[in-house]
C-alpha positions, 0 to 999 in steps of 0.5 A, spaced: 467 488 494 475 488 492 478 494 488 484 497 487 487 503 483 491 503 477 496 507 474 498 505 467 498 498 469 493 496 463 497 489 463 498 487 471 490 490 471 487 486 466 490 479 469 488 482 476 481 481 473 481 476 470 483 471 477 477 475 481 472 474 474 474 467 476 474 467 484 468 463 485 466 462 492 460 459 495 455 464 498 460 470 496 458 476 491 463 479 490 463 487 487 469 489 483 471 497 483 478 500 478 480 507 480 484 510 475 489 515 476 489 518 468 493 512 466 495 515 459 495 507 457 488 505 455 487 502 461 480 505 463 477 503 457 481 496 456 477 494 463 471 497 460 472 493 454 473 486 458 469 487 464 463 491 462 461 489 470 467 493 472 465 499 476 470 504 472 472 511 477 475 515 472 479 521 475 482 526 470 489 527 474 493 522 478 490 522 485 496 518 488 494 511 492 492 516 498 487 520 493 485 514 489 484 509 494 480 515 498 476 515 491 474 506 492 473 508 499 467 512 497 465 509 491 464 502 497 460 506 502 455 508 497 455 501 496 451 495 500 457 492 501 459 489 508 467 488 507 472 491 502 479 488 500 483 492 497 488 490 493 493 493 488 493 491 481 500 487 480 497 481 485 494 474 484 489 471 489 489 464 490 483 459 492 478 460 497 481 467 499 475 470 500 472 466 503 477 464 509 478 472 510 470 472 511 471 467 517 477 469 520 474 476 521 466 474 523 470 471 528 472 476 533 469 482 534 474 487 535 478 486 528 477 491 524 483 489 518 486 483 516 493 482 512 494 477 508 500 474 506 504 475 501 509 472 497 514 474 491 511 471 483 517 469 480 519 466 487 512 463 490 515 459 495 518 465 499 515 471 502 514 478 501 512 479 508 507 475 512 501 480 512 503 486 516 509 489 520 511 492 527 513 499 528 520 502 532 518 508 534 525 510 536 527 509 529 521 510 525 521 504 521 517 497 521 519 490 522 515 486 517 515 479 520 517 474 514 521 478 509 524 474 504 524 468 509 522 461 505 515 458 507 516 452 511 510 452 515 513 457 520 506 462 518 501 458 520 497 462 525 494 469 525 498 475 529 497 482 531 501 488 528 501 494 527 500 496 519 498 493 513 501 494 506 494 498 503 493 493 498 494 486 502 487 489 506 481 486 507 477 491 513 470 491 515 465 496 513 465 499 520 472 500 519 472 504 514 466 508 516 470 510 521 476 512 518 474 513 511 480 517 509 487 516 507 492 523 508 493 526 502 499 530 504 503 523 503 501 521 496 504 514 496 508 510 501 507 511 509 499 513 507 496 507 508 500 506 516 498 513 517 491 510 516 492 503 520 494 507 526 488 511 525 484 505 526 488 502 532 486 509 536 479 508 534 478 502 537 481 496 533 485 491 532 490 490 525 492 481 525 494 477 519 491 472 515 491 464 517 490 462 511 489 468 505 495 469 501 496 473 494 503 473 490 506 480 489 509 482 483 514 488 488 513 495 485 511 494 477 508 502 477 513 505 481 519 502 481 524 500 487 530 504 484 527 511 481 528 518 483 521 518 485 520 513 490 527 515 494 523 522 494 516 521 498 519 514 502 524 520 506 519 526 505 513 521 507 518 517 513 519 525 516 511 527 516 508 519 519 515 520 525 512 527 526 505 524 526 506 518 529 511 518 534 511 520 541 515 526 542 519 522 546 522 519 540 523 524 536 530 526 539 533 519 538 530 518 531 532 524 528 540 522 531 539 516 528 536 519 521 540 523 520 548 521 522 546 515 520 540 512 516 541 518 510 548 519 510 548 511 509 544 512 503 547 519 500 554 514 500 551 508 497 547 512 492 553 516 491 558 509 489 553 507 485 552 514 481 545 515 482 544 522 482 538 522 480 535 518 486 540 523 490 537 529 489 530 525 491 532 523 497 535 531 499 528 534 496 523 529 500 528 532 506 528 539 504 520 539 502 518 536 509 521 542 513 518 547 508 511 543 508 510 541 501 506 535 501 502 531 496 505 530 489 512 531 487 513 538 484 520 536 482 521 536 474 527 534 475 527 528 478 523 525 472 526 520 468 525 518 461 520 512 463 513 516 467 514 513 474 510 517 478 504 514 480 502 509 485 505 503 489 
């Protein structure tokens, strides 16, 4: 089964479908799920109308990816299916996808997920990352290996990390059995490595694909430079290095955070005359020293153009 969670990406989300309708592989039956998130675009009956085949979750509020993808968690486990690959809308598969991803994890016992690797779409030679990344707990950061690199080759091989990006993973139905939640506080960003290292502590393994590959069309819903993705990568970077962290570390991130990583920012965003990305960036602090988590309550940080949904 695959599915992903839309949020007024009616275009990206029917082309989505139209690649799986035609992703025929031998010996794969392959279910299809859409969560939206409220769209107000017409997407949910835009899928109903094309893709009548299409299981269509409709939530009358935007759940954020955690919430919605808790919602395609469900719907999967009320299902028979044995795999799950979770993808975000703006993606596009290629040949023999499923079928290389069910080989590769049939074949080791003791991976739970694979990511797969991701390439830009308007760049198809060059990576977005290679499936997964390693996490710096003294910095609270990831190291995603490939980023922007060329593909020459250099790929070729599975390889153990730490997290994958949510919509680049195929997980075992045992998996998410186990782990069948995503941490709602986080609402986007940094919920799907909190989910990750869940699985690690329950016993599993995280690699990367040999040979499953998708190109990414980067942040179509969010946007790479709102106000709102500044907002919840700082709030949600405090609360997964609180989580996630040892505590022997958190002297030497919280020096490096704040006399250097969001001083940096504040003056870059500061130059370029970015205020409303600024003040994202000072509300995600002070709302996770308040404990306020989930979405965004912040009216303030809302532009003309809705972007306030999920990667």
């Amino acid at each position: 089964m695959t599915g992903f969670v839309n949020w007024n990406q009616k275009e990206d989300s029917l082309q989505c479908l139209r690649l799986l309708s035609e992703a025929h592989e031998t010996g794969i039956e392959l279910g299809v799920a859409v969560v939206d998130n409220a769209s107000t675009d017409g997407s949910a009956q835009a899928i109903r109308a094309a893709f009548p085949e299409v299981h269509v979750i409709e939530n009358n509020c935007n759940r954020g990816a955690a919430g919605g993808r808790n919602d395609l968690f469900r719907y999967f486990l009320s299902t028979d299916a044995g795999y799950l690959m979770i993808l975000d809308p703006d993606v596009s598969i290629t040949p023999g996808f499923f079928g290389y991803l069910i080989e590769e994890i049939q074949g080791t016992p003791e991976i739970g997920c694979i990511g797969v690797k991701a390439y830009y779409a308007d760049r198809p030679d060059t990576f977005w990352m290679k499936g997964g990344g390693d996490y710096n707990p003294w910095l609270g950061s990831f190291e995603h290996t490939g980023r922007m690199e060329k593909d020459c080759g250099q790929y070729t091989r599975s390889g153990e990390v730490d997290a994958i990006p949510a919509g680049f993973t195929f997980a075992k139905r045992e998996v998410i059995e186990k782990v069948p939640e995503m941490d709602e506080r986080y609402f986007i960003y940094f919920e799907e490595s909190d989910w990750n290292f869940k699985i690690k502590k329950a016993g599993y393994r995280l690699v990367t694909s040999e040979r499953a590959c998708v190109f990414h069309k980067v942040s179509s819903s969010l946007g790479m430079e709102s106000p709102f993705f500044y907002y919840y990568r700082t709030r949600n970077n405090l609360l997964f290095v609180a989580r996630n962290s040892p505590a022997y570390c958190w002297p030497v991130f919280f020096i490096y955070f704040f006399l250097y990583y969001i001083p940096s920012i504040l003056y870059m965003l500061w130059r370029s005359r970015q205020s409303g990305q600024l003040r994202g960036v000072l509300l995600g602090i002070c709302d996770f020293f308040r404990g306020r988590f989930y979405e965004c309550p912040h009216q303030l940080l809302k532009e003309k153009k809705n972007d306030n949904g999920q990667k």
